[in-house]
Steps between C-alpha positions, in 0.01 A plus 500: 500500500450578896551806654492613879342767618350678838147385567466720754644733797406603828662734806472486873580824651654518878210638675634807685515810252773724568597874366852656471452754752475258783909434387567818447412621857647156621828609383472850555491375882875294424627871337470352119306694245395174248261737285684507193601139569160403491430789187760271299311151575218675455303383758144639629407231697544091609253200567687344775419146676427453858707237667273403714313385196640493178859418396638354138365169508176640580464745240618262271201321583259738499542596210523142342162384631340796347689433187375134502152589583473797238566229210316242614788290597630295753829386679528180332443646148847653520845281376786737666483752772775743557563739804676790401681716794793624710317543821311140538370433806635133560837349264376196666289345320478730180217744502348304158472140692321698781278694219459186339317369821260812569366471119490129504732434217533189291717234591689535143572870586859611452553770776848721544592789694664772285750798635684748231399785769293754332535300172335182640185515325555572167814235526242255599234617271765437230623202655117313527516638109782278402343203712181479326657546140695199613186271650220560268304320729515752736152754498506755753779655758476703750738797609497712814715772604488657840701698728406627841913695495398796765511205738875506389577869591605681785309841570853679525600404160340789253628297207272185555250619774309714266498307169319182482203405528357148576254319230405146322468439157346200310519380115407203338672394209292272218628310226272660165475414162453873411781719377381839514610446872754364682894512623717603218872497601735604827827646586731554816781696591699414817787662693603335896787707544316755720277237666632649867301828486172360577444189760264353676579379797783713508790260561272176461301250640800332649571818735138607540487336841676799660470740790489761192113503355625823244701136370147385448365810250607565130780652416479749245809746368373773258602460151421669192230300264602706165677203391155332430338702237776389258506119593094491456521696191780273367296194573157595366632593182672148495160366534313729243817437210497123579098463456451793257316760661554909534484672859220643294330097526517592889148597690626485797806504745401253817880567697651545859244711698809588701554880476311749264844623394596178363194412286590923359857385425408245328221689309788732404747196415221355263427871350127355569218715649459450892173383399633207390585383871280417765538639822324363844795573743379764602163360618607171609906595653753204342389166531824334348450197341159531401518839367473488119171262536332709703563776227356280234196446755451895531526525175233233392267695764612821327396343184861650333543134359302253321535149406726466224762780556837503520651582788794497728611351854803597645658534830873486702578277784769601763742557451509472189281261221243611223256289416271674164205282310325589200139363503160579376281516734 
């Protein structure tokens, strides 16, 4: 029997490191106090890309060629590449053709662009999943995740200036014969009705091309995010009664880096200890779709996981989908 597990991970960082103050005092200056705003996300500081430089199909990159390099590996060892993000920077052609061309890919490849928002990446991770149980002759697959989403963002919007931060993220998936690692199961949970709160652009691509550049920003009506704690705890335990495992089976928590306060709700949902979760937000700002990898990278650094536990993805798109995997890693 074949499993499929994650060979390995890597994250490019936007190179310009940025601390909380510098938005506090850059709101101050539009008479907004965002302290407690930022208190709740708990953030501390952002890695942010320079666009003269860097942008999401770069950092994609980036990070992918170390990737490659660390395991010995090149473009045309990999079967399916997947881009992963909400902020690409071409729709034409996808970012994975282009990626497929600066790692000299293999002719065979299978290459798709992937968008479910801040949800992307694990949706493709499981999607690549399902592929490769399908094909058994497919080996290897390779998954990025970027976002550069402060490019996004107007500086008079406290709600979306201050929050993100811009990053790439790399895995490679391998088909293994070993089970003491390896994807285990998935679950969603999806709700459109209150798709209108967030946009990007605002009122589409088909009225970007207006005197009105705010038209041209994200769009971004608070809303209250209690609502998720239930839906995530709802799902994992779907996962852990369908597969036979105890939250007690869990090491680890890899989920939505967006706000501190969320990751504590859903600490409290579970009845877990906040150990349990990973947090990086508050080091690396929100870097949507890519989010819950780059918590399983810290965490591999961090040395709070090994090979062979059990542990849990999760994430929300907007506005709204869950997407939560079980997997050892």
């Amino acid at each position: 029997m074949t499993n499929i597990k994650i060979r390995g991970i890597e994250v490019q960082r936007g190179q310009n490191v940025v601390y909380a103050d510098s938005y506090i005092e850059h709101f101050k200056k539009q008479g907004k106090n965002i302290e407690r705003l930022l208190e709740g996300y708990g953030r501390e500081q952002y890695y942010i890309a320079d666009r003269e430089k860097e942008n999401t199909l770069s950092l994609g990159y980036e990070a992918t060629k170390v990737l490659l390099e660390k395991e010995g590996l090149k473009g045309e060892d990999i079967d399916i590449i997947v881009f992963c993000s909400q902020s690409p920077e071409y729709l034409i052609p996808s970012q994975a053709v282009i990626l497929h061309g600066l790692i000299e890919g293999s002719r065979k490849a299978q290459v798709m662009d992937i968008n479910v928002n801040c949800a992307g990446m694990l949706t493709g991770f499981d999607t690549v999943v399902q592929i490769m149980q399908a094909k058994s002759y497919l080996k290897r697959a390779l998954i990025v995740g970027a976002e550069c989403l402060t490019f996004t963002t107007t500086d008079k919007d406290e709600y979306t200036y201050p929050i993100f931060g811009d990053a790439g993220c790399a895995v490679i998936l391998e088909r293994t014969k070993e089970q003491e690692s390896g994807f285990i199961d998935s679950t969603y949970r999806t709700d459109g009705k209150t798709w209108g709160l967030v946009t990007y652009p605002q009122k589409g691509f088909s009225q970007c091309v207006t005197e009105k550049v705010e038209e041209l920003y994200m769009k971004w009506t608070p809303f209250d995010a209690d609502f998720v704690a239930g839906y995530m705890k709802d799902a994992l335990i779907e996962l852990l009664d369908r597969n036979a495992y105890t939250l007690e089976d869990i090491k680890l928590v890899c989920s939505s880096q967006y706000a501190l306060g969320l990751v504590e709700n859903c600490s409290k949902a579970l009845d877990v200890p906040r150990d349990k979760f990973i947090y990086i937000g508050n080091e690396y700002g929100y870097t949507g779709t890519s989010s819950p990898f780059i918590a399983l990278y810290e965490a591999i650094k961090e040395k709070r996981i090994q090979r062979g536990d059990l542990i849990n993805m999760w994430t929300v798109g907007t506005h709204w989908t869950i997407v939560s995997i079980l997997m050892k890693y």
